[in-house]
LUMLODO-861099 format. One record per atom (N, C-alpha, C): residue in three letters; x, y, z. Coordinates in pm, whole numbers, padded with zeros to 5 digits, always signed. Example, Ala and Ser with C-alpha at 12.3 -4.5 7.8 and 13.67 -1.06 7.14 Angstrom:
ALA+01319-00569+00780ALA+01230-00450+00780ALA+01320-00330+00780SER+01285-00225+00708SER+01367-00106+00714SER+01290+00003+00787
//
This chain:
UNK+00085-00120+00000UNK+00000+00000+00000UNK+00088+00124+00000UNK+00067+00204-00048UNK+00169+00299-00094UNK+00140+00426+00001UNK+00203+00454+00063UNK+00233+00540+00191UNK+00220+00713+00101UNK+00118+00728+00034UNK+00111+00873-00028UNK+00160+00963+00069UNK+00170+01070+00011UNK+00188+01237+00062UNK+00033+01270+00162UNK-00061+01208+00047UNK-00210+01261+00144UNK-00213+01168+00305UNK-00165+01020+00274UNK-00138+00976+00397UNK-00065+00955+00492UNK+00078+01064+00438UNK+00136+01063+00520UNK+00112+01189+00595UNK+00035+01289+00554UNK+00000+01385+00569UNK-00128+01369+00689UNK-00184+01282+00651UNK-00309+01220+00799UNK-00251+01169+00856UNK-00152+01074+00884UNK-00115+01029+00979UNK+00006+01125+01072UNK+00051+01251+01028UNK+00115+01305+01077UNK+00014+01410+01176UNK-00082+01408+01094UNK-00137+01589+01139UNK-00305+01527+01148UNK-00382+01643+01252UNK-00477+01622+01256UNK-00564+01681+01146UNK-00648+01574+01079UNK-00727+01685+00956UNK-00874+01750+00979UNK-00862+01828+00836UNK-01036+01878+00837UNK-00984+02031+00914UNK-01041+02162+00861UNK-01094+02261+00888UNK-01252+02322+00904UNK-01289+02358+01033UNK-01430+02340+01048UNK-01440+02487+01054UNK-01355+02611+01063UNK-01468+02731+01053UNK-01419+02810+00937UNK-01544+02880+00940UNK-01512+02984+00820UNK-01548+03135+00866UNK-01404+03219+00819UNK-01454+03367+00885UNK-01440+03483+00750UNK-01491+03626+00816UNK-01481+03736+00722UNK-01314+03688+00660UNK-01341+03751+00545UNK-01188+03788+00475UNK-01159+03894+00510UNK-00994+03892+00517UNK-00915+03979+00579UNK-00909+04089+00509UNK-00797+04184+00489UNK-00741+04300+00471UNK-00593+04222+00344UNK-00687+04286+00214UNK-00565+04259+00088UNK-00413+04358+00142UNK-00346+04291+00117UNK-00188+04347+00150UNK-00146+04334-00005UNK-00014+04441-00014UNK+00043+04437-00124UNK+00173+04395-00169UNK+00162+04323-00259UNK+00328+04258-00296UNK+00406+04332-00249UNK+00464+04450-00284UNK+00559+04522-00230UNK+00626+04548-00108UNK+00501+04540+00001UNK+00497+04561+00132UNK+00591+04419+00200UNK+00689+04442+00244UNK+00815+04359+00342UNK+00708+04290+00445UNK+00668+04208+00447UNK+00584+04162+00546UNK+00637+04161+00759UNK+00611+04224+00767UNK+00607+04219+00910UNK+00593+04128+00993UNK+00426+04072+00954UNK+00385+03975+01053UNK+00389+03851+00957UNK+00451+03757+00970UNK+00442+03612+00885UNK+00396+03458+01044UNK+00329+03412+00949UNK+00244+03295+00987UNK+00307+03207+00978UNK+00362+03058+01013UNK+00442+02949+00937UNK+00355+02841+00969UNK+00311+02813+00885UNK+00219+02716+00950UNK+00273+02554+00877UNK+00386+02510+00851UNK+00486+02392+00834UNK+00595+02429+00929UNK+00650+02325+01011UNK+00758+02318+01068UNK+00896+02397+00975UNK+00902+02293+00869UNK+01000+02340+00773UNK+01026+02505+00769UNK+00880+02538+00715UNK+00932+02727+00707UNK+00930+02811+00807UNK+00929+02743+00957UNK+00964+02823+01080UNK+01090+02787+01034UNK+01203+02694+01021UNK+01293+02704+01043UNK+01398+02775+00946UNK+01337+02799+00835UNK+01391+02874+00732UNK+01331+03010+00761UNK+01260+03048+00800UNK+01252+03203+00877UNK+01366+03230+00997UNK+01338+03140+01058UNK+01475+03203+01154UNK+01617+03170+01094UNK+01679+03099+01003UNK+01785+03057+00947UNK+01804+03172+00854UNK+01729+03306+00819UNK+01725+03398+00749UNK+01721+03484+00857UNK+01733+03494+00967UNK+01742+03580+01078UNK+01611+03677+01079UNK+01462+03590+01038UNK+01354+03676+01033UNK+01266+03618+01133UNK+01332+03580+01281UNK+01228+03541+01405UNK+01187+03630+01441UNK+01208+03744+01439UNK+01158+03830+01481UNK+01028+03870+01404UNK+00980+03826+01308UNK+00859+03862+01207UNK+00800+03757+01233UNK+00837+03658+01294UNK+00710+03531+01320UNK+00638+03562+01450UNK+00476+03574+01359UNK+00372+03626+01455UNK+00284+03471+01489UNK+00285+03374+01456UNK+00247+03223+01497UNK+00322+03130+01418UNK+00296+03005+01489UNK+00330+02886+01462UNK+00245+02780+01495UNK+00289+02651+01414UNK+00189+02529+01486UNK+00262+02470+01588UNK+00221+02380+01696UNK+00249+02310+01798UNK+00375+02226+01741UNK+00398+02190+01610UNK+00497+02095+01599UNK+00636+02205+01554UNK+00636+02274+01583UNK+00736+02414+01547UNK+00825+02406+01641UNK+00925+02344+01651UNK+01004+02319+01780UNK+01164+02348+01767UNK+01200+02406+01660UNK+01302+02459+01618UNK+01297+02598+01518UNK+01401+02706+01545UNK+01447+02606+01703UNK+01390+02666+01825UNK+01466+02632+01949UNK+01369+02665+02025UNK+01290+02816+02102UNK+01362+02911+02029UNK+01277+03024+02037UNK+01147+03023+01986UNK+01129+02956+01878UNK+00986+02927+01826UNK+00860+02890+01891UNK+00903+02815+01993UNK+00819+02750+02085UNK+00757+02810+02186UNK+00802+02956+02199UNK+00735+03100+02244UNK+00663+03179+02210UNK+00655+03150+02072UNK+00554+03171+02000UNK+00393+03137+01973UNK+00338+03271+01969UNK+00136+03156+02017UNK+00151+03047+01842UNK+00083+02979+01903UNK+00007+02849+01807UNK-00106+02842+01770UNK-00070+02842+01663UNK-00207+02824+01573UNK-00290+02708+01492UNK-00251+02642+01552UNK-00320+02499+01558UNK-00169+02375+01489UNK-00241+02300+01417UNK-00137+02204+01321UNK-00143+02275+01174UNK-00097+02158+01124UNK-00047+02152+00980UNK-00209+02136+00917UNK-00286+02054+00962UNK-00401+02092+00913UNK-00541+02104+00957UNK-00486+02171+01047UNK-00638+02182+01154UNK-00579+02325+01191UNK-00593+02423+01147UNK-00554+02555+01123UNK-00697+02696+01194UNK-00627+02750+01332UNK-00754+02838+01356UNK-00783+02960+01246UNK-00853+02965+01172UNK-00827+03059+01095UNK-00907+03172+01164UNK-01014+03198+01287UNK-01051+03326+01327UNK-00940+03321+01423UNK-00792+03278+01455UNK-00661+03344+01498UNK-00598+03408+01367UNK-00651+03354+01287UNK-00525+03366+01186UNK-00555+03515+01139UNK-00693+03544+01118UNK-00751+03669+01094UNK-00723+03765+01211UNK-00721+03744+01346UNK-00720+03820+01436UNK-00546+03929+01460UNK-00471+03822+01372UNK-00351+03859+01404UNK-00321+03931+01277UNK-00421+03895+01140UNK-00400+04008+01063UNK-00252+03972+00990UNK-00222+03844+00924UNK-00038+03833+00865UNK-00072+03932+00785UNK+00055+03965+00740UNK+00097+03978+00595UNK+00141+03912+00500UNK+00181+03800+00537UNK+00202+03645+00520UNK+00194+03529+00559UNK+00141+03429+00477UNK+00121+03317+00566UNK+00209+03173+00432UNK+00293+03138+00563UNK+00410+02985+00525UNK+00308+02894+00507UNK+00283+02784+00402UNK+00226+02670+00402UNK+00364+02570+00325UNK+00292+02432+00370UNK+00395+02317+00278UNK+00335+02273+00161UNK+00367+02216+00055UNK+00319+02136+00010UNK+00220+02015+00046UNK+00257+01993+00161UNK+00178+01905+00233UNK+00040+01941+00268UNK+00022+02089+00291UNK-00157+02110+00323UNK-00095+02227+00213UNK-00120+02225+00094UNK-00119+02338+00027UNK-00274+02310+00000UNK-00365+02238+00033UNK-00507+02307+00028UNK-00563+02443+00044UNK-00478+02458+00172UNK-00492+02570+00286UNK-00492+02682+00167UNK-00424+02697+00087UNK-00402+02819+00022UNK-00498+02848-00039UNK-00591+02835-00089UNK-00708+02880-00161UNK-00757+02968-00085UNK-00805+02878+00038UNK-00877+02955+00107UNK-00833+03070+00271UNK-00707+03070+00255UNK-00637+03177+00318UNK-00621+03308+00222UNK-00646+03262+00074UNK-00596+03376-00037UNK-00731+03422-00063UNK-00839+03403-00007UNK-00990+03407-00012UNK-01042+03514+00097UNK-00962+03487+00228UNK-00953+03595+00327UNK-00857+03705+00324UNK-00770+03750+00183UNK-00720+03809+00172UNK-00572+03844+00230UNK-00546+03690+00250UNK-00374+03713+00259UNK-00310+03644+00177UNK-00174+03684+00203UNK-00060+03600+00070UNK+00015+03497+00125UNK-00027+03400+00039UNK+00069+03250+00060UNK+00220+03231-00009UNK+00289+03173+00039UNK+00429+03146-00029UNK+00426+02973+00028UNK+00425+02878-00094UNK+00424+02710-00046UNK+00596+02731-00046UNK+00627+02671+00087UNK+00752+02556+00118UNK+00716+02427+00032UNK+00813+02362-00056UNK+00822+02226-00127UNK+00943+02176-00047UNK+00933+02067-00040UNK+00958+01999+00051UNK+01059+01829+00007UNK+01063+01836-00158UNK+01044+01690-00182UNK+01207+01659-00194UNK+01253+01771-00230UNK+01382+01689-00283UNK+01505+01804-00255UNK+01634+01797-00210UNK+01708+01918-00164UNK+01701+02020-00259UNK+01670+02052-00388UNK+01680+02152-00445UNK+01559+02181-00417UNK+01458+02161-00436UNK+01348+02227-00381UNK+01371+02309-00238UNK+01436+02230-00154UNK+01450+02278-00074UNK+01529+02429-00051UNK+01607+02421-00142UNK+01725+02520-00165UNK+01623+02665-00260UNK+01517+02638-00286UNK+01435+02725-00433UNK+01298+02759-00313UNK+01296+02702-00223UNK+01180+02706-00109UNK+01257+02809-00047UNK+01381+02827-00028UNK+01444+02944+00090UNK+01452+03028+00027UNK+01491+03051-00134UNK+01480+03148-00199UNK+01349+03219-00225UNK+01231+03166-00217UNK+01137+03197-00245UNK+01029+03273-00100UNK+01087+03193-00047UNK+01092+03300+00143UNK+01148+03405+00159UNK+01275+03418+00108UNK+01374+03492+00084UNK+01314+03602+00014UNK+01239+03613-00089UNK+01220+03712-00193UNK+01095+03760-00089UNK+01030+03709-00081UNK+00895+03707-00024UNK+00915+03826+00078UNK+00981+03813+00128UNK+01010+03882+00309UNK+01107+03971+00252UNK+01155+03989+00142UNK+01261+04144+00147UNK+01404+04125+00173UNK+01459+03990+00163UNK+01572+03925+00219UNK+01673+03846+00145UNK+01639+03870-00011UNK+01709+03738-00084UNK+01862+03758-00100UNK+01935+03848-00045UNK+02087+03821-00020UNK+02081+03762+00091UNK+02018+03728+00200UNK+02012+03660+00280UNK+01996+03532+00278UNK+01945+03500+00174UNK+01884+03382+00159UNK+01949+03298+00016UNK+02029+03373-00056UNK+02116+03325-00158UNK+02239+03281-00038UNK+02269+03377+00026UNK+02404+03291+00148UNK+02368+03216+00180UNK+02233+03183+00269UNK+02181+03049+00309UNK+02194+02935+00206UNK+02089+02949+00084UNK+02161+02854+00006UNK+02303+02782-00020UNK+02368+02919-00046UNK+02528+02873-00085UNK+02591+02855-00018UNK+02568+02836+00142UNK+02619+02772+00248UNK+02561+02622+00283UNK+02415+02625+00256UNK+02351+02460+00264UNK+02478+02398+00149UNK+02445+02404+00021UNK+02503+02362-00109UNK+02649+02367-00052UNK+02742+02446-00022UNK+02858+02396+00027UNK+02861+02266+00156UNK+02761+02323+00210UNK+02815+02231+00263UNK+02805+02059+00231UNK+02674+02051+00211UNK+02634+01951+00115UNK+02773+01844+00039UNK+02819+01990-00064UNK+02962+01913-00132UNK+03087+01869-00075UNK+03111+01927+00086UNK+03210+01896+00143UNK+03150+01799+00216UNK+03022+01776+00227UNK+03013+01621+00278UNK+03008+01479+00211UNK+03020+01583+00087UNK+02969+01424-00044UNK+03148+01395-00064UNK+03198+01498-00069UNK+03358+01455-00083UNK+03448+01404+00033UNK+03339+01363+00163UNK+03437+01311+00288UNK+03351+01170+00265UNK+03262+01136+00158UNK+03235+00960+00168UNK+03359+00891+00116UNK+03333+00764+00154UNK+03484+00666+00125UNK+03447+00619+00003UNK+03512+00580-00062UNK+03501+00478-00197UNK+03468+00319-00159UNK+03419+00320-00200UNK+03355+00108-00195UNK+03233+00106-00318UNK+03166-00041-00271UNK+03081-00086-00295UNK+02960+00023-00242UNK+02866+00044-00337UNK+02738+00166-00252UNK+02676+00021-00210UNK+02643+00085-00049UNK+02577-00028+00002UNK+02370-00004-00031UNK+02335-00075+00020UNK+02196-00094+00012UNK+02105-00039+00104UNK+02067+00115+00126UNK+02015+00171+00220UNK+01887+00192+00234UNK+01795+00158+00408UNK+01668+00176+00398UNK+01627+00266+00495UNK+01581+00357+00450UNK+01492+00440+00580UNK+01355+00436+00630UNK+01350+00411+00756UNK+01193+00393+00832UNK+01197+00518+00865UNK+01086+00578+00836UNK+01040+00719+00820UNK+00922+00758+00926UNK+00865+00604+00972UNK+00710+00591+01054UNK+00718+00523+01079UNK+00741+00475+01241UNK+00648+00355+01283UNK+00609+00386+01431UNK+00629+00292+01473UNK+00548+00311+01677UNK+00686+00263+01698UNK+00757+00312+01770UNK+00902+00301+01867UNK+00849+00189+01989UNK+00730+00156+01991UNK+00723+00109+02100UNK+00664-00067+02052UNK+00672-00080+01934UNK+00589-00188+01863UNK+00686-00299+01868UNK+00699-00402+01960UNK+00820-00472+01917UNK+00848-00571+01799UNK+00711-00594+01765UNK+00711-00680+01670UNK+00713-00651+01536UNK+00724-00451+01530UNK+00749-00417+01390UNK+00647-00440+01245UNK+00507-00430+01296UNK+00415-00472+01201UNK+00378-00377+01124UNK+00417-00258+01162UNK+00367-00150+01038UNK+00490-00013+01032UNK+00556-00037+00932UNK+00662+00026+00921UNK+00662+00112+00776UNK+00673+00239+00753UNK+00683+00342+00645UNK+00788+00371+00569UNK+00819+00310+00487UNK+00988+00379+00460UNK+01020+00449+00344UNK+01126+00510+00278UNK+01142+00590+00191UNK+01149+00555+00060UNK+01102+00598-00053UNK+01099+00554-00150UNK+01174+00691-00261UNK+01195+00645-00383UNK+01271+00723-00468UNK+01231+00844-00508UNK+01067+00898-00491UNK+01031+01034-00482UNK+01044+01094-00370UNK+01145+01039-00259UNK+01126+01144-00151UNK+01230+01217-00088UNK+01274+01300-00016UNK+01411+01365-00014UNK+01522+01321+00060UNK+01495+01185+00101UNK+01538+01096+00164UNK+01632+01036+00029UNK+01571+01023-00062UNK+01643+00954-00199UNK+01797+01050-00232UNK+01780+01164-00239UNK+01869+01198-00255UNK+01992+01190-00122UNK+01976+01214+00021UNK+02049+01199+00091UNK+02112+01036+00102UNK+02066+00961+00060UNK+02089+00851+00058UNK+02227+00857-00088UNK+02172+00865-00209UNK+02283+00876-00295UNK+02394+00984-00276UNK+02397+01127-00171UNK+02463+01190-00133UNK+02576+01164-00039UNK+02528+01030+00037UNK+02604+00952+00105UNK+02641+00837+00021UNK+02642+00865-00094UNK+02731+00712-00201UNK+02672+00631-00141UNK+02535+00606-00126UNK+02462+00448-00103UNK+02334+00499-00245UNK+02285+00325-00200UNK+02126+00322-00295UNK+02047+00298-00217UNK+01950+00364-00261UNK+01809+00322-00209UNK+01733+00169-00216UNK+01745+00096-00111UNK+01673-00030-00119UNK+01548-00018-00175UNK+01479+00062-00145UNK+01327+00050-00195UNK+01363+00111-00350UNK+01394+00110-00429UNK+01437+00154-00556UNK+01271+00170-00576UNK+01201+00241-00578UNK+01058+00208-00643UNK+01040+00378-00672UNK+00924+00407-00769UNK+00901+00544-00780UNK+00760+00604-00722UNK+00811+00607-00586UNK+00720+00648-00493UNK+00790+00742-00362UNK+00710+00804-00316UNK+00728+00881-00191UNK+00805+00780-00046UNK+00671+00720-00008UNK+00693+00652+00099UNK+00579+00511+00075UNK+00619+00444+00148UNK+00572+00286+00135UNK+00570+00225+00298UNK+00417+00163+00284UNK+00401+00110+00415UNK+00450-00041+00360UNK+00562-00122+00444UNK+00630-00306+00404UNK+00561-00345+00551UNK+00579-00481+00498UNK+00562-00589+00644UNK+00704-00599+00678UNK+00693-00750+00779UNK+00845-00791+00799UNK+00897-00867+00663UNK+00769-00925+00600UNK+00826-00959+00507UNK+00872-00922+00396UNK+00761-00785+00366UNK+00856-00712+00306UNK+00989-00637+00343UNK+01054-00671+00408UNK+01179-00620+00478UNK+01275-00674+00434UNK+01222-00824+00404UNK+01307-00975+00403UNK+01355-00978+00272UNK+01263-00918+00145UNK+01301-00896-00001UNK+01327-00771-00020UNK+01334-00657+00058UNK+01443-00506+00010UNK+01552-00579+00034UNK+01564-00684+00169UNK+01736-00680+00165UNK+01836-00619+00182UNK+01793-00506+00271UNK+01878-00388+00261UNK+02017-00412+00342UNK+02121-00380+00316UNK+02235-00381+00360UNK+02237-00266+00518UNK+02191-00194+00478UNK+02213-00072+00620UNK+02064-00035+00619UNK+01989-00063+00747UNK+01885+00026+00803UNK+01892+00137+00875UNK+01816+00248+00866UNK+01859+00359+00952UNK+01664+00364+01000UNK+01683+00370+01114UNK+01547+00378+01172UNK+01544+00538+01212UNK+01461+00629+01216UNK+01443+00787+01234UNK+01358+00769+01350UNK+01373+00819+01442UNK+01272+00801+01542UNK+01283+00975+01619UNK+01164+01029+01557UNK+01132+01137+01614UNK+01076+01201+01761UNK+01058+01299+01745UNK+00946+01302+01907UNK+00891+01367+01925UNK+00776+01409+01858UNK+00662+01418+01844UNK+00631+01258+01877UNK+00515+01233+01967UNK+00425+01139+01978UNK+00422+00950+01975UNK+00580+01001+02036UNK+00687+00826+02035UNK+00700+00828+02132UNK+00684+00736+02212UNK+00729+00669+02320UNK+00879+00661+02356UNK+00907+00706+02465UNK+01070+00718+02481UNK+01133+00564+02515UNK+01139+00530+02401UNK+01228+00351+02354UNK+01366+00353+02422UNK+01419+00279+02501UNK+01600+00295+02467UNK+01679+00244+02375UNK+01774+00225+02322UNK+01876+00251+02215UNK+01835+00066+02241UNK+01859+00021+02310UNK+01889-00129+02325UNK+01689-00232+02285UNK+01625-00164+02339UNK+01517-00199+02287UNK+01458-00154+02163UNK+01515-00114+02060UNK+01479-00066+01960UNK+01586-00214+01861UNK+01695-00184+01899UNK+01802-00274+01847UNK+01748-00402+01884UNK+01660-00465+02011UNK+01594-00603+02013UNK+01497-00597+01878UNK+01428-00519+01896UNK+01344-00559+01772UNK+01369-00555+01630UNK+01474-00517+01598UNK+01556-00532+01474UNK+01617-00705+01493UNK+01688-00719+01581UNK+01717-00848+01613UNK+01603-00935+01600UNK+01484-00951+01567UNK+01395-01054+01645UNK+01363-01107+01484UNK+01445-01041+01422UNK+01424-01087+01245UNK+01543-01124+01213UNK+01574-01259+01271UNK+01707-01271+01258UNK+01761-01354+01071UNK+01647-01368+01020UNK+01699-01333+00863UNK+01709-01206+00770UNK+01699-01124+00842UNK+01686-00996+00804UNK+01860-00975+00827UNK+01928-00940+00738UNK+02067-00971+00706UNK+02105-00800+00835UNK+02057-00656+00747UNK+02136-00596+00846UNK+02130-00591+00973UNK+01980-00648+01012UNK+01967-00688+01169UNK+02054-00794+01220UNK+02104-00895+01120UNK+02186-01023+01179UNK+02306-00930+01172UNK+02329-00855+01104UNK+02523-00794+01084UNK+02483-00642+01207UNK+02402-00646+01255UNK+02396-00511+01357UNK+02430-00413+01237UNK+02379-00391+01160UNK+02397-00281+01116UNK+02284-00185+01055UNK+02198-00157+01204UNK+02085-00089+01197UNK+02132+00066+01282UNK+02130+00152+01233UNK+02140+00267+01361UNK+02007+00326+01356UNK+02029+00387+01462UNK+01887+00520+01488UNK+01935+00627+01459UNK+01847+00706+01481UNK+01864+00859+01399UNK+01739+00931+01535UNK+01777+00991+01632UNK+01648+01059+01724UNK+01653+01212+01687UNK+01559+01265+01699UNK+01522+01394+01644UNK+01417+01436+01522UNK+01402+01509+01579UNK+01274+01579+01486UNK+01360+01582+01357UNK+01486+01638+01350UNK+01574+01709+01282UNK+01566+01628+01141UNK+01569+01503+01177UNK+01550+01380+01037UNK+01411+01378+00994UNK+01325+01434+01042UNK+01197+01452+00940UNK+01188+01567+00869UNK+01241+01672+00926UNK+01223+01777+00876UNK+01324+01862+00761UNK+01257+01857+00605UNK+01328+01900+00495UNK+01383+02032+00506UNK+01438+02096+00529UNK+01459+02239+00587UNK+01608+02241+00545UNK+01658+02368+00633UNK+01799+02429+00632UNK+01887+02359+00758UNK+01840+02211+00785UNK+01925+02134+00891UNK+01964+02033+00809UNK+01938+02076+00656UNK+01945+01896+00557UNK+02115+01887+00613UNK+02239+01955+00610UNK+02355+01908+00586UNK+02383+01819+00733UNK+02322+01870+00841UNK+02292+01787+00989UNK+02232+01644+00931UNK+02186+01605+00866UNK+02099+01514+00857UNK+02210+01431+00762UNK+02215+01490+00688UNK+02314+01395+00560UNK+02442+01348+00677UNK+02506+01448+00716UNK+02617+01406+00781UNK+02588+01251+00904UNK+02465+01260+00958UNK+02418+01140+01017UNK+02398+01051+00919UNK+02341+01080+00804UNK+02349+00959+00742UNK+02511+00867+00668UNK+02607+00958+00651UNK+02697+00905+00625UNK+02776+00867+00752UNK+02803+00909+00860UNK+02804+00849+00993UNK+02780+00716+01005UNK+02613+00695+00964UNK+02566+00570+01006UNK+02588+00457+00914UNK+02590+00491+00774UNK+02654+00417+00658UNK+02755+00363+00656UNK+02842+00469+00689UNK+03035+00459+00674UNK+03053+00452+00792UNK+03035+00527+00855UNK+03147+00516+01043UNK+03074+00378+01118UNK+02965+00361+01092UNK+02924+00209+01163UNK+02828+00267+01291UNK+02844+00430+01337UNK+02779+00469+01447UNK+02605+00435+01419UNK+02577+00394+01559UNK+02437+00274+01558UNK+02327+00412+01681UNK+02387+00514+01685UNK+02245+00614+01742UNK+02309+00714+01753UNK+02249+00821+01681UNK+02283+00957+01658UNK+02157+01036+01668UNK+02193+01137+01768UNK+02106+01250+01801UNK+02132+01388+01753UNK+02039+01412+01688UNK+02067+01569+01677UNK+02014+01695+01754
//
């Protein structure tokens, strides 16, 4: 069953918007926006990585970076959005993802301006900060940001070792607390996971042309993957320890990288989130590939 964008999008966030209010006050392109909305994790963190925290007038509850953000009032989730707050505070802009770019119709209906965060693949990601960037009055700010992600990026692709590219899988979703591992999400070749994976000179086990993919154990047993990297976030996980996470990788003992221990974790929000922390993230992944390290926190 193929782990879409729309379902990974319900299973992350609560859905459905139930009110509807007056439309706001039209603002004009020109105008440097003051008050901005972020209503994706991702473009809180590319607002403050542009040194524009100070213009973030809300956020959603999952906005946790960094942590000045979290001082910020909330305005619901990713898609359960108060919109008589959203009106009350009057943006001049409002951040959406790709992920609820629904939202935009009808925020551009109450008379404010949307700018979508894309999310799918690092250049997007890199054309998402620019496009924040322009938005807010800031794009030398935000061309350095780029050309500092992108460097760094290349000085991490040039510290991988030469070999064999091994066979890499990422669990993207599951319950940390499930020992038996029955419903597991992992990355597939449309998702931005694909590229950090070939950025670290590996392949993608799930070679398929999809986002994300819900496998069994048995589908586990035919990826075959040489290196698992399990992501275990926190938002709404159970605090697992390093050693009970590693039993249940073990308990599939034909599952080759569970028999060779060569499963690590990955804890932090930081690995879900497509943003201006990608070179943090890559660098864990070549860590866990190449250096053999089996739990990395960011």
């Amino acid at each position: 069953m193929e782990y879409s964008r729309k379902f990974l999008t319900a299973a992350l966030f609560a859905a459905g918007i139930a009110l509807a209010v007056p439309a706001g006050r039209a603002h004009g392109a020109a105008d440097a926006p003051a008050r901005v909305l972020s209503i994706t994790p991702a473009a809180t963190e590319i607002l403050y990585s542009l040194g524009l925290g100070d213009r973030v007038a809300a956020v959603t509850r999952y906005c946790n970076w960094p942590p000045e953000a979290k001082s910020k009032p909330v305005i619901g989730d990713m898609m359960n959005v108060n919109l008589e707050m959203l009106a009350a505070l009057d943006p001049d802009l409002v951040l959406i993802s790709n992920l609820n770019e629904h939202l935009s119709a009808r925020i551009k209906a109450m008379g404010y301006k949307t700018v979508v965060v894309y999310q799918d693949n690092f250049d997007q990601i890199c054309k998402s900060i620019l496009d924040v960037g322009e938005a807010c009055g800031v794009s030398d700010a935000a061309r350095a940001k780029v050309g500092e992600l992108r460097g760094a990026v290349e000085a991490l692709k040039g510290s991988v070792p030469s070999g064999t590219p091994p066979r890499v899988l990422i669990v993207v979703g599951r319950d940390p607390a499930d020992d038996e591992l029955k419903r597991l999400y992992v990355a597939g070749a449309q998702s931005f996971y694909d590229d950090l994976i070939r950025e670290s000179g590996a392949v993608n086990a799930l070679d398929s042309d999809v986002q994300y993919l819900q496998v069994s154990r048995e589908g586990l047993l035919r990826l075959e993957p040489d290196v698992i990297i399990d992501l275990i976030g926190e938002h709404g996980t159970a605090d697992v320890s390093t050693e009970r996470i590693q039993g249940q990788w073990s308990s599939i003992p034909d599952l080759r990288a569970a028999a060779e221990k060569n499963v690590s974790i990955v804890r932090g929000d930081f690995s879900l989130r497509p943003g201006p922390r990608y070179p943090l993230l890559l660098d864990a992944f070549i860590r866990a590939i190449w250096g053999g390290e089996r739990e990395i926190t960011g």
